[in-house]
MIPA-417751 format. One line per 5 residues: number of its first residue (from 1); their letters; for each residue x, z, y of C-alpha. Coordinates in Angstrom, 2 decimals. Example, Ala and Ser with C-alpha at 12.3 -4.5 7.8 and 13.67 -1.06 7.14 Angstrom:
! MIPA-417751
1) AS) 12.30,7.80,-4.50; 13.67,7.14,-1.06
This chain:
! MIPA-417751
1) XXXXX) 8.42,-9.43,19.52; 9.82,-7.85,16.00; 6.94,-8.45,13.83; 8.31,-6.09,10.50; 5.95,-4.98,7.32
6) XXXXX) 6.59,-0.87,7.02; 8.38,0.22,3.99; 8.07,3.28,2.55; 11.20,5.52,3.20; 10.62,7.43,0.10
11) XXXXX) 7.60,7.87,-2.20; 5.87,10.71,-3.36; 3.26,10.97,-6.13; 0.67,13.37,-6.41; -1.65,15.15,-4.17
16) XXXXX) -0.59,16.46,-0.55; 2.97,16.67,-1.08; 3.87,15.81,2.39; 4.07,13.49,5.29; 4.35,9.29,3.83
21) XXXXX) 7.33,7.96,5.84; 8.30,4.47,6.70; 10.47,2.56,8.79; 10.40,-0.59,10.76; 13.69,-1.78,12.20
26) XXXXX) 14.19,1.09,14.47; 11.13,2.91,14.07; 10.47,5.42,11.76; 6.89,6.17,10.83; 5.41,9.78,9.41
31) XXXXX) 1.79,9.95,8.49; 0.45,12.78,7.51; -3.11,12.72,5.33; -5.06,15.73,5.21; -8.72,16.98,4.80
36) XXXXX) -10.69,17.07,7.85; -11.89,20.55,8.70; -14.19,18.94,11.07; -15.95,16.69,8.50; -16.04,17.96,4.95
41) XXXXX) -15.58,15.33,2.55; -13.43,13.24,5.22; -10.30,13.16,6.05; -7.55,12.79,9.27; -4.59,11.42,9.55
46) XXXXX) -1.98,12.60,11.95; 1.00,10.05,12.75; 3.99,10.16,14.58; 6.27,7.33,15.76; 10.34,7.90,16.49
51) XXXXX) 12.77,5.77,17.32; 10.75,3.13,19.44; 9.23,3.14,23.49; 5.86,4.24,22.47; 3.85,4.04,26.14
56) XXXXX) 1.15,1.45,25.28; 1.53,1.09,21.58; -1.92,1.27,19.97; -2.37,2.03,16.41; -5.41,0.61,14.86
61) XXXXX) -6.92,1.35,11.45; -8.63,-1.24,9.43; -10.54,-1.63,6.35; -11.30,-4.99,4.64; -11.22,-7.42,8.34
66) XXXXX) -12.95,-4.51,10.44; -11.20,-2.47,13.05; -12.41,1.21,12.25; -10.86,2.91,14.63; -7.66,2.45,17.40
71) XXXXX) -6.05,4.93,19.50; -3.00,4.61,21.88; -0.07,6.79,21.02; 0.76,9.47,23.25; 3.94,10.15,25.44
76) XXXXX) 5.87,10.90,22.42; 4.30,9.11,19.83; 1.73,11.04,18.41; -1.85,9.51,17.27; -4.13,11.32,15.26
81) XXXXX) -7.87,9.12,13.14; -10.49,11.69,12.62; -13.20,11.52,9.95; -12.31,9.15,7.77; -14.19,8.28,4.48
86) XXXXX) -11.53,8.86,1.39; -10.02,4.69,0.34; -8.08,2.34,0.96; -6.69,1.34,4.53; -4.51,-0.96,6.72
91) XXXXX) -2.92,0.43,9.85; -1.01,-1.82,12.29; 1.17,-0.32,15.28; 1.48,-2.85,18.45; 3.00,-2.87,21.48
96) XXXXX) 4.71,-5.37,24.41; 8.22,-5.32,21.50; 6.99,-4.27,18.00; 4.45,-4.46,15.63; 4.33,-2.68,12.22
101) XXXXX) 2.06,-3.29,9.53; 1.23,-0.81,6.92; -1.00,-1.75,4.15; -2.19,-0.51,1.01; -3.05,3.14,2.45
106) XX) -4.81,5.34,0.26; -6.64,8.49,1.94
């Protein structure tokens, strides 16, 4: 099992100025942050995985030492958190051959 911290790709500063993208080894990671329609005053964030198998990798979000949420990504490595209070996050991304750690997150 590659167990790899996510680094940032490229940076951006600001407001929604696009997608944050990392990479892991062989996986490149694109999270998107916007406001959630659903849930004013909350937000989503839609991610996408590339570059990996991603048939049973779960993402999970955490904050502090809690889980919040965890999803499994779908057949091409899509997961999506919905209604998320604004702060600061981890996410990890786990499966049988990788794991990915992102922390610091800021939504």
């Amino acid at each position: 099992t590659r167990n790899m911290l996510g680094t940032p790709a490229f940076a951006t500063r600001g407001g929604d100025t696009g997608p944050l993208m990392y990479e892991a080894g062989d996986a490149q990671l694109s999270l998107e942050v916007q406001d959630d329609p659903e849930h004013p005053g909350r937000k989503s964030i839609l991610g996408l995985v590339l570059g990996i198998e991603t048939q049973a990798v779960e993402a999970k979000l955490l904050k502090g030492d809690g889980v919040i949420t965890a999803v499994t990504l779908d057949e091409i490595g899509n997961f999506t958190f919905t209604g998320l209070a604004p702060g600061q996050y981890q996410l990890t991304l786990s499966g049988e051959t990788i794991e990915i750690h992102v922390q610091d997150l800021n939504i």
